[in-house]
C-alpha positions in Angstrom: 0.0 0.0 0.0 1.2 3.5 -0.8 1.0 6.4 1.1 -0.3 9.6 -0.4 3.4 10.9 -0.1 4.4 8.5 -2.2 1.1 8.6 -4.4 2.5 12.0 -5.5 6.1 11.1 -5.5 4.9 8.5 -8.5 2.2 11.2 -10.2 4.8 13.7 -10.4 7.5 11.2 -12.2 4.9 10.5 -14.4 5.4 13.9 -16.4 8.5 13.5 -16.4 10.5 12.8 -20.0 12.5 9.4 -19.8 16.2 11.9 -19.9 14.6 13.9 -16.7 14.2 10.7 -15.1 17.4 8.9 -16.1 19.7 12.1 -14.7 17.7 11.9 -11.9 18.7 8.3 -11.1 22.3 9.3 -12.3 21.9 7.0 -15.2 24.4 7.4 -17.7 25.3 6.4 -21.7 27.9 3.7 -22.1 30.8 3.8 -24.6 30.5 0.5 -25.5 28.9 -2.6 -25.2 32.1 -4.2 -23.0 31.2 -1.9 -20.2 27.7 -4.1 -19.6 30.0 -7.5 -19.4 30.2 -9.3 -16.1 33.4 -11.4 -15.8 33.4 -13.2 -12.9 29.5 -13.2 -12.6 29.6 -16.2 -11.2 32.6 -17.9 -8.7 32.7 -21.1 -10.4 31.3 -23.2 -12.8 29.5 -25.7 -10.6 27.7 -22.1 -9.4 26.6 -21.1 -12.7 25.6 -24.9 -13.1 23.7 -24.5 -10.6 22.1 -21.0 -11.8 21.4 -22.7 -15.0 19.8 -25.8 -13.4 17.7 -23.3 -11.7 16.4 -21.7 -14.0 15.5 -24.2 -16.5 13.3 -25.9 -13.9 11.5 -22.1 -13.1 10.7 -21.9 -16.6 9.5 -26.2 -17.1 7.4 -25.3 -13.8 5.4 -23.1 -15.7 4.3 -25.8 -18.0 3.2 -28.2 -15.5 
């Protein structure tokens, strides 16, 4: 539940254009597409493994 603070926090963003509201939030252009890579997303492989094994039962749960 919101409270009527907040209400008009979320009314007033609404006007907003989407540059106002990214400099707001400090978001910023990248150069390049390498600045979005993660390299050591993950600490080893049986942890991705285990991301992956996750995730593919999330999405087969769905069809159940």
């Amino acid at each position: 539940m919101t409270t009527s603070d907040e209400h008009v926090r979320w009314q007033d963003e609404g006007s907003l254009s989407i540059e106002e509201l990214a400099r707001r939030q400090g978001v910023t252009r990248i150069a390049s597409v390498t600045e979005l890579a993660q390299p050591v997303l993950f600490e080893s492989d049986e942890e991705y493994e285990a991301f992956l094994a996750d995730l593919y039962a999330s999405r087969r749960a769905g069809l159940a």
